[in-house]
C-alpha positions in Angstrom: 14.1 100.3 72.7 17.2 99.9 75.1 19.3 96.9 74.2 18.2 95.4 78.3 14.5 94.9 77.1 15.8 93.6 73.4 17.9 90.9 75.1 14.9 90.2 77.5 12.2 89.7 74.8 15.1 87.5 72.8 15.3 84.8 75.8 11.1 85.0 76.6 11.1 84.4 73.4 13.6 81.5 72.9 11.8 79.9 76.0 8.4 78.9 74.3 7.6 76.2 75.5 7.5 72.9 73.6 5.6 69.9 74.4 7.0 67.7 72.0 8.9 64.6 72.3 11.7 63.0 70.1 9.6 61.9 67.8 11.8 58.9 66.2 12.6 57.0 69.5 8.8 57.6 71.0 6.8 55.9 68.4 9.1 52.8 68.9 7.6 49.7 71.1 11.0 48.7 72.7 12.5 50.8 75.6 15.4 50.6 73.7 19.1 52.3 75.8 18.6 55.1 72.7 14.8 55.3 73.6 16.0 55.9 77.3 18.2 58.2 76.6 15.9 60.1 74.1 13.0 60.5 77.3 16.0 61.4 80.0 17.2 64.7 77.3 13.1 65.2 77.2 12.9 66.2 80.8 15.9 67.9 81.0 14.7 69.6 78.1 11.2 69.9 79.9 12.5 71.2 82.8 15.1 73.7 81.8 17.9 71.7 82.5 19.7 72.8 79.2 23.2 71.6 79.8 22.4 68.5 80.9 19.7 67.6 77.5 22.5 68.9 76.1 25.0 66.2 76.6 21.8 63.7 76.1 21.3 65.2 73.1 24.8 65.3 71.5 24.9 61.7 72.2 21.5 61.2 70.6 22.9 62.7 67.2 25.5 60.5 67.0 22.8 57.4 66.5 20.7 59.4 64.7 21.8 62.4 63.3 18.7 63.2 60.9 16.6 63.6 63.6 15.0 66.9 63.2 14.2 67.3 66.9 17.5 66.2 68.5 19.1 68.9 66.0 16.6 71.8 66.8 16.6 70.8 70.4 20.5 70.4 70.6 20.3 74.1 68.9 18.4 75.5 71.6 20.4 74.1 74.5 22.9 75.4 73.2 21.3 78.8 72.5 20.6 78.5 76.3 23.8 78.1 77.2 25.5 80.8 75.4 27.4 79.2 72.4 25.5 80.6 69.7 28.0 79.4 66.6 26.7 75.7 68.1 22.9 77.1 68.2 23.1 78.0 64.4 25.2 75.2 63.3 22.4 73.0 64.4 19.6 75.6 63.5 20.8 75.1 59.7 20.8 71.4 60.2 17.1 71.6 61.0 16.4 73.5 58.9 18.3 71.5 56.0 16.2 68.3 57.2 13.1 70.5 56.2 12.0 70.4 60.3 10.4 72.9 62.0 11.8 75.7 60.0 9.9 78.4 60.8 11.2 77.7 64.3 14.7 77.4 63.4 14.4 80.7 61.1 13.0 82.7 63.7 15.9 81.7 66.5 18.9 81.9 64.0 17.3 85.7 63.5 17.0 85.9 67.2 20.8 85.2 67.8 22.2 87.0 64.4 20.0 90.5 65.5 20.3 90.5 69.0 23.3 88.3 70.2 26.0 88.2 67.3 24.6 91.7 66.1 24.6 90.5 62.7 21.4 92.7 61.1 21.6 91.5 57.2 21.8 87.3 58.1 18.8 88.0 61.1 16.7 90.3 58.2 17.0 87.4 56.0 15.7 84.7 58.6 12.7 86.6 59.8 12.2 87.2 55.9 12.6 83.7 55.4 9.8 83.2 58.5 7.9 85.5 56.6 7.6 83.4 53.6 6.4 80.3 55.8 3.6 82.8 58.0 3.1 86.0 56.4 1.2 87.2 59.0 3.3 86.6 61.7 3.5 89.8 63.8 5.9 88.8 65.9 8.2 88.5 63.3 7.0 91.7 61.6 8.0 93.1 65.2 11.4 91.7 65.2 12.2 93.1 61.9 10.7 96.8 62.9 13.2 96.5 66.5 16.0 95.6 63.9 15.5 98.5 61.9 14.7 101.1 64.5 18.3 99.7 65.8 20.0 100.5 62.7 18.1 103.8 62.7 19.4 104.7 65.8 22.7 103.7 65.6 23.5 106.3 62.4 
């Protein structure tokens, strides 16, 4: 598989889309300036305005910092905008807070495989997807690009 369509299926994939909100400012009755500021990084988020959620959301994780969705959102924005040591940093807080970690696993193996090139830390992520959804073929097809990759680059 050339390394133009691996690239491509890495940022189809990355661009899911997600309909959920930040959870711990939405269930709140007061438009508080945090619960603002949490619905403005939405739709940027929502719309693919990456950089600018991102500022929102680096903001956001300074009140809150154990949000699980401003840390996997923050992640992605950043995956989105091409500093992937940021992505993961934030990808392993998500995953710390025990939030959306199949998620989080499957984009950290996304960046180490096909962006940083590192095959042993991605093989461990989609392993670690693996042992959330065992029957997750997309994952199952991750790891057999991975290892054709490594085949063909003997």
């Amino acid at each position: 598989m050339s390394k133009l369509l691996t690239i491509s299926l890495l940022f189809i994939t990355l661009s899911c889309k997600d309909n959920r909100d930040s959870e711990s400012f939405e269930n709140s009755n007061t438009d508080s300036p945090a619960k603002l500021l949490a619905h403005q990084a939405d739709s940027l988020y929502k719309n693919k305005s990456f950089y600018s959620a991102l500022v929102l959301y680096e903001k956001l994780i300074v009140i809150d910092s154990l949000n699980g969705e401003f840390n996997y959102r923050l992640g992605y924005c950043y995956a989105q905008n091409n500093q992937h040591s940021k992505a993961t940093k934030y990808y392993h807080k998500t995953i710390n807070l025990d939030y959306r970690k199949f998620e989080s696993y499957r984009n950290l193996g996304l960046i180490y495989g096909f962006v940083l090139n590192d095959k042993r830390n991605a093989i461990d992520c989609f392993n670690k997807c693996l042992s959330i959804n065992p029957d997750s073929k997309e994952i199952k097809d991750f790891l057999l690009v991975l290892k054709k990759n490594s085949v063909d680059n003997l």
